[in-house]
C-alpha positions, 0 to 999 in steps of 0.5 A: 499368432494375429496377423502378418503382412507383406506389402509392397508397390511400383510405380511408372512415371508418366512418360518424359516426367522425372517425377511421379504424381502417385505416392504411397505410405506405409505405415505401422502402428501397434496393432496394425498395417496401414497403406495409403496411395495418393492420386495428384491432379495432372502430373509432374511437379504439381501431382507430386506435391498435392500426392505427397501432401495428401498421403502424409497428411492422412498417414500422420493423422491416422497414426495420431488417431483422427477420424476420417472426417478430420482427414477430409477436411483437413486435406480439402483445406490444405492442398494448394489450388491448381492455378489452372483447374482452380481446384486443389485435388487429390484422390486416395485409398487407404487400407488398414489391416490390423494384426487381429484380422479386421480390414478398414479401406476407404477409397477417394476416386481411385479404381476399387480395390481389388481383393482376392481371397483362395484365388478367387475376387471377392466383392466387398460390402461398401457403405458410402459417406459424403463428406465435403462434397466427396463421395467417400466409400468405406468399407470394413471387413475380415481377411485371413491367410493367403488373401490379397489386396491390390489398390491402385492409381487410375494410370491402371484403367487407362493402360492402352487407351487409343493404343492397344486397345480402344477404352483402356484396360478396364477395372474387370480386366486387371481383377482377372489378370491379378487372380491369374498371377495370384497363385504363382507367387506369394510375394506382394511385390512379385505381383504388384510388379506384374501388374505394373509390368502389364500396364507397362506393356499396354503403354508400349513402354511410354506411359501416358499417366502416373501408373501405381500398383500397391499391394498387401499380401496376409501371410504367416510370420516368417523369422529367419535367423542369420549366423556370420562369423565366430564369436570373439571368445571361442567359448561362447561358440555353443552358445552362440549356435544354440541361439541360433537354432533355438526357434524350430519355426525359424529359417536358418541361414550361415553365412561363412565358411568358419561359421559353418564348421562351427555349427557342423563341430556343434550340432555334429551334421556334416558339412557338404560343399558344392563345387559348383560355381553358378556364378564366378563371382560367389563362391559355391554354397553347402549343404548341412542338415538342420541348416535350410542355407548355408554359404560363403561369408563376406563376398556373398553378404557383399551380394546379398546387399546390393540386391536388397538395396536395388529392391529397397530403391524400387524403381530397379524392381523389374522382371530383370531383377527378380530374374536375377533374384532367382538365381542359384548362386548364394547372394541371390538365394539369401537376398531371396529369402529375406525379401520374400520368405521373412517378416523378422531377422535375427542376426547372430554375429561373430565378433572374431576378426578374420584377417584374411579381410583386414587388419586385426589391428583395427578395433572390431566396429571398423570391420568389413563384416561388422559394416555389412551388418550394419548395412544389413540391418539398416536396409532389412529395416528399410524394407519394412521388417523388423531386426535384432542384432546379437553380437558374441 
C-alpha cells in the first residue's frame, strides 16, 4: 500500500479584517498530495487577491506539469502591483507528497517547514535556486508513516511580538511546541489547530497579522464502511451485510436500529443497546461484536452532518469543537471517525422506506435518509476523501 495523507489547516484573520490575506490549496493528482500556502503582501482585500492568485496559479500549473521556473515567472509577471510598495509580491510553500514516499517542498520567504519524524525535528537537505531574483529553497526528500509536515504563514513568527513576548514566537519555539503536541494525536487538523490556538493565544486574541497553520500528516489507509437502512428487497439483506463486512481491515459502522437487527439476525451476534442517554437529543448507542459502532438512524446522521459541515467550514474548528467532538454520544462518535480514523468511506444504503419519517408515497430519492446521504457523501468529499455509494 504507498502512501496516505492526512491534511488540513486553520487560519486567523488579522484583527478587524473580513478577509484573510493567506490562502491554502489542496490538491490530488494520481500519484500525489500536493499543498500549497500563499502569503499576500499586507492584509485584507489586497493580501487576499495576490494569495488567491498566487496559489491557483501554482496549484493549476503544477497539476498541468510545469517546472518550477514556469510557476515563478509566471507569478512574477501576473500579480498585480501594489499601488503603494509598487511591487507585486506573495510568498509561498508548496509541499508535495507522492503515494511512493517521495516529498517535493519548495518554500518562498515563509517560515521553514517544520518536520517531524518519531517525535523528534528533523532537518532537511536544502539546495537553493535563484529565480527572478528570489531566492527559492528546495528540497526533495523520503517520508514514512507517522511523519509530520507543518508549513506555515509568517503571522506564526510574529505571534507576541511587543505583547507577551519581545521578538515574537521564534521558528525554534513553534518546532518545540508542535513536537510536544505531536504524539497526542494523529489528526492534522487537531494539531494545526493547536498551533493556530497558541498563535491565538500570543496575540491575545486580537491577531496582528494573517496567521496560517497547515498540515499533512503520513498515515495508513483507513476505509470505513457505513450501513443505513434495509435494503428494498428483503432478500437482498445477506448480501447487503456481506458487502458490508467483506474488508476485514475496514471500520464498520450501522447506523439504524432496523439496520442493526439485520446485521445481528445475519452474522447471528447479539445486539446490546445502551440505556444511557449522553445526550437528549441522540438516542443511545449499542454494542454488537464484529461491528466497532453502532447507533441510531436519522437523528444521529442528522448530527453526524452538522459536525462534519462545521469542520468542513474551517473557521468553526476550534478547541470547543473537537471538545464536542469528543463527546460519547453517536453523532459525535461517527463524525469522529470519519474525520480523523478515515481516508475512504463506503456507504451501504437501504432503500426501504421507513414511514415512521415519511410518507411511503413518495418515490425513494425524495427521502429524508436518501437526502442525508447524499449530503454525507457530498461533505465527506469536501473533506477530501473519497466515497462510494452502493444502494440495495
Amino acid at each position: 500500500m504507498g502512501i496516505t495523507v492526512d491534511v488540513a489547516y486553520k487560519s486567523l484573520n488579522k484583527y478587524t479584517e473580513i478577509l484573510c490575506g493567506d490562502k491554502v490549496e489542496l490538491l490530488q493528482t494520481e500519484d500525489s498530495n500536493i499543498m500549497i500556502l500563499a502569503d499576500g503582501m499586507g492584509s485584507g482585500v489586497k493580501a487576499n487577491i495576490l494569495s488567491t492568485l498566487t496559489s491557483k496559479i501554482l496549484g493549476t500549473m503544477f497539476l498541468n506539469g510545469a517546472t518550477l521556473e514556469e510557476c515563478v515567472d509566471t507569478i512574477s509577471e501576473t500579480l498585480p502591483i501594489c499601488q503603494v510598495r509598487q511591487v507585486a509580491y506573495s510568498t509561498f510553500s508548496i509541499l508535495q507528497v507522492y503515494h511512493n514516499g517521495d516529498a517535493y517542498l519548495v518554500e518562498y520567504d515563509n517560515p521553514g517547514c517544520i518536520f517531524i519524524r518519531d517525535g523528534k525535528l528533523m532537518e532537511i537537505p536544502k539546495n537553493v535556486r535563484v529565480m527572478q531574483g528570489k531566492e527559492i529553497n528546495e528540497y526533495r526528500f523520503k517520508v514514512k508513516k507517522g511523519d509530520a509536515l507543518i508549513l506555515m504563514s509568517d503571522g506564526t513568527i510574529h505571534a507576541g511580538v511587543g505583547e507577551l513576548l519581545n521578538f515574537g514566537w521564534l521558528w525554534q519555539d513553534i518546532a518545540d511546541y508542535a513536537v510536544r503536541q505531536y504524539p497526542l494525536t494523529v489528526s492534522a487538523m487537531r494539531l494545526a489547530a493547536s498551533i493556530s490556538r497558541a498563535c491565538d493565544e500570543l496575540y491575545q486574541f486580537r491577531p496582528g497579522d494573517d496567521t496560517t497553520v497547515a498540515c499533512m500528516r503520513i498515515i495508513d489507509s483507513k476505509p470505513v464502511h457505513l450501513m443505513t437502512g434495509p435494503a428494498r428487497n428483503p432478500e437482498d439483506d445477506v448480501r447487503m451485510v456481506q458487502d458490508f463486512m467483506d474488508d476485514p481491515n475496514a471500520k464498520t459502522i450501522v447506523c439504524g436500529g432496523t439496520s442493526a437487527t439485520i446485521v445481528s439476525r445475519v452474522l447471528g451476534k447479539k445486539l446490546d443497546v445502551s440505556l444511557d442517554y449522553v445526550d437528549p437529543e441522540i438516542p443511545p448507542i449499542a454494542y454488537m461484536e464484529g461491528v466497532d459502532l453502532v447507533t441510531e438512524g436519522v437523528l444521529t446522521l442528522n448530527r453526524v452532518l452538522q459536525l462534519l459541515r462545521r469542520y468542513v467550514k474551517n473557521e468553526t474548528v476550534s478547541e470547543e469543537f473537537f471538545h464536542e467532538l469528543d463527546k460519547p454520544n453517536g453523532g459525535s462518535m461517527v463524525a469522529k471517525v470519519l474525520i480523523e480514523d478515515c481516508t475512504e468511506v463506503h456507504l451501504y444504503v437501504g432503500k426501504a422506506i421507513n414511514s415512521a419519517y415519511q410518507n411511503p408515497g413518495l418515490p425513494f430519492d425524495l427521502g429524508i435518509r436518501q437526502n442525508l446521504v447524499e449530503q454525507l457523501r457530498h461533505v465527506i468529499e469536501e473533506m477530501g476523501k473519497t466515497v462510494v455509494v452502493t444502494y440495495y
